[in-house]
C-alpha positions as CSV (number, residue, x, y, z in Angstrom):
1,X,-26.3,-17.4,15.1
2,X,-25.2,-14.1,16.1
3,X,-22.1,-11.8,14.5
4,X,-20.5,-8.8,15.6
5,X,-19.1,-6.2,13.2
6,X,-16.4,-4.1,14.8
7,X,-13.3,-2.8,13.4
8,X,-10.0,-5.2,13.4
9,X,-7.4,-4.6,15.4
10,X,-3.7,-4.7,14.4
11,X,-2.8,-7.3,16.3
12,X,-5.6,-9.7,14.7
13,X,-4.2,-8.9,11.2
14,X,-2.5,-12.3,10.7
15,X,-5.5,-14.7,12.2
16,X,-8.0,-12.6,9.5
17,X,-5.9,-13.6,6.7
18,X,-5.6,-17.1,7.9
19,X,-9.2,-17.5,8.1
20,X,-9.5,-15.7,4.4
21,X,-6.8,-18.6,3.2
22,X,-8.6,-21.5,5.1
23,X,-12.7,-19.7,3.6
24,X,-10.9,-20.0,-0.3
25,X,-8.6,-23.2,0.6
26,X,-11.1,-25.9,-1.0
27,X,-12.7,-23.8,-3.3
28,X,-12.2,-24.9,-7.1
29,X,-12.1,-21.3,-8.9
30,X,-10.4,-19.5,-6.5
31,X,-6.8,-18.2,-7.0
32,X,-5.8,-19.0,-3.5
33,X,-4.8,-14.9,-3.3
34,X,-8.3,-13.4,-1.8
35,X,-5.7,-12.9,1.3
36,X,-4.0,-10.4,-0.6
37,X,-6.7,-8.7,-2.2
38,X,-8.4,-8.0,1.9
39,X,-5.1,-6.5,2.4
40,X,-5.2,-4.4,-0.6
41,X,-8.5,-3.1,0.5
42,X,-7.8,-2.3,3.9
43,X,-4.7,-0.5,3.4
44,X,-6.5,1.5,0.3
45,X,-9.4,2.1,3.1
46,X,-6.1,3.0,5.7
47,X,-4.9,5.2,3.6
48,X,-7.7,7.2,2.2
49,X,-9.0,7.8,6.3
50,X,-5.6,9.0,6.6
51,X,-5.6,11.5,3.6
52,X,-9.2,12.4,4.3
53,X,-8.5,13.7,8.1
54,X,-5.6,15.4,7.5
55,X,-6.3,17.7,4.7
């Protein structure tokens, strides 16, 4: 099996957090937000690049 990394595009944010809900769907200790928490991260990560290559 092969995987390639790259970074997401805008356009594919709605299908990543579809497959994050479907990965946690069945899963007996999950909350059913792990969704939420990917798009805490990357708009943390979006907005620390931001900060760190303007200043």
């Amino acid at each position: 099996m092969e995987f390639l990394i790259r970074q997401e595009l805008t356009h594919e944010y709605n299908t990543t957090e579809e497959i994050v809900k479907r990965a946690f769907l069945n899963e007996e200790y999950s909350d059913k937000k792990e969704h939420l928490l990917v798009n805490r991260i990357k708009n943390q990560m979006h907005s620390f690049l931001n900060f760190h290559w303007s200043h």
